[in-house]
C-alpha positions, 0 to 999 in steps of 0.5 A: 437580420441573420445572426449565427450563434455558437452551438448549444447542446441538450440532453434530454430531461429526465422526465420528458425522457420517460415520456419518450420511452413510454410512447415512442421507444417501447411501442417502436421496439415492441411493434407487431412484426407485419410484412410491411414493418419487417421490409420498410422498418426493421430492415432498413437503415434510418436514412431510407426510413428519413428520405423514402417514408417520411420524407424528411417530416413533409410526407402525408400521415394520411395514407399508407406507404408499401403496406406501412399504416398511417399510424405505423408512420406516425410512429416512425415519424416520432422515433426519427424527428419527434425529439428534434422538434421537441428541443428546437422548441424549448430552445427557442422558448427558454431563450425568450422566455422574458416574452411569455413570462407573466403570461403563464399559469404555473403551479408555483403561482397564485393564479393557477386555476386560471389557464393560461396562455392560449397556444395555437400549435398549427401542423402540431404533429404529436404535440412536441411544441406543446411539450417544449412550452410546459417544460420551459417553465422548469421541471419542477413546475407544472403548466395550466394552459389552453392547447389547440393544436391543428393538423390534417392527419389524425393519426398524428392527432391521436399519437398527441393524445397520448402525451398530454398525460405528460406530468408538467400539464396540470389538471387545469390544461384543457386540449382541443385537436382539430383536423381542419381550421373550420372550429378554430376561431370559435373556439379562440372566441370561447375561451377569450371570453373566459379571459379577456387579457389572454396571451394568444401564441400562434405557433409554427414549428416545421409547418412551413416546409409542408408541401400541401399548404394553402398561403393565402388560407391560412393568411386570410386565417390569421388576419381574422384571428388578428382583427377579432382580438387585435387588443390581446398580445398575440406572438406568432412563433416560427421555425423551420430548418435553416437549408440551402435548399431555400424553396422550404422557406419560401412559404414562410416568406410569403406570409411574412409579405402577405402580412405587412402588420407583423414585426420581428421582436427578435430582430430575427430570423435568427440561425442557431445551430444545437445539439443534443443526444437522442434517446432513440439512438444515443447520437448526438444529433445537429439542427440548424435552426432558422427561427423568429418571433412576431407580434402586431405593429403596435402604433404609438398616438 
């Protein structure tokens, strides 16, 4: 079921803005004038730097481009798409909130010291879903959970580091970066055993439009994940581009059909269209969103 909302418009939070500006603006601006970054950067316009670099945020972080370092691309991949993946993110969690609340540990609450949920973030990029989900909870609180995040590139992996100084992570948030899947169910096991009645997010935001990924791995993945703590609630959280170029979904199909034990609690996918006002550039910028939120088939005795 497809249901098109009325546009929806942010502005960036002041704080999450700061974090912005210290670790993505000011190193963009202040970048050293390489050869590379002088005729791949500076001296072109931002749709070379989306289409022929980035690759529209599907391009591989592990190699160079024309000279331009993984890392330089990292960066270049922040100042372009970071802030979009940021605000579809909160929107989707402030929309439902109602799903996580009661699960989370904020300052506000007495069970602070208790870290939870446990967020899986898988292709987590520099952590924006991370940030999203601890600025949902209101900009006056701060946030104690688990984060793993999962990708490939470890310069994406070390740019993520530097945001979990972020001011809405709590000093009881623990971060965990993996580069492959081989530490992941171990490390769920370790910190289920801390807390037995955790709520487990898988989350997906932008990962099924990758190109390299493996389906069936990463289904054979998640049914283990599924099967070992099939008594937690676990909501698997998806979004892509909503595109009438329909292959950079076809993945996230594929999974939905190679696990028939999961539902929609959304009656989604839903398509939303937002807006918001970049701090890069100062435009409004779109997203057409195509989103849903899942959990195990629960059946009643």
């Amino acid at each position: 079921m497809e249901n098109l909302t009325q546009p929806i418009k942010y502005s960036v939070p002041s704080n999450m803005r700061e974090c912005f500006e210290k670790f993505v603006r000011r190193p963009y601006d202040i970048h050293p004038k390489t050869d590379a970054w002088q005729s791949e950067v500076r001296n072109q316009k931002p749709d070379y730097h989306r289409k022929n670099i980035l690759e529209k945020g599907r391009a591989d972080f592990t190699v160079p481009f024309n000279g331009l370092n993984p890392t330089a691309k990292v960066l270049l991949y922040c100042y372009q798409y970071m802030q979009m993946h940021v605000i579809s993110s909160y929107h989707i969690f402030c929309k439902h909130w109602d799903l996580f609340n009661g699960y989370v540990s904020c300052k506000s609450d007495t069970n602070y010291h208790s870290p939870s949920p446990l967020f899986i973030d898988f292709g987590c990029g520099p952590l924006s879903s991370g940030l999203a989900f601890a600025h949902a909870i209101g900009a006056e609180n701060q946030i104690a959970f688990h984060y793993i995040g999962i990708d490939r590139a470890k310069p994406m992996l070390e740019k993520a580091k530097d945001f979990i100084s972020y001011q809405q992570f709590g000093k009881e948030c623990t971060f965990d970066f993996l580069e492959s899947y081989d530490a992941l169910v171990p490390l769920i096991d370790k910190y289920i055993h801390q807390n037995p009645e955790l709520l487990i997010i898988l989350n997906f935001s932008y990962f099924f439009a990758s190109k390299s990924l493996d389906v069936q791995e990463l289904v054979d993945i998640i049914k283990n994940i599924l099967a070992k703590h099939n008594t937690n609630q676990v909501y698997i959280v998806f979004q892509n581009p909503d595109t009438t170029y329909t292959e950079i979904n076809n993945k996230w199909h594929d999974f939905r059909n190679l696990l028939p034990a999961i539902e929609s609690i959304i009656s989604g996918p839903l398509t939303e269209i937002i807006w918001y006002k970049s701090t890069m550039d100062g435009y409004d910028k779109k997203i057409i969103l195509y989103y849903d939120i899942l959990q195990i088939k629960r059946h009643e005795n």
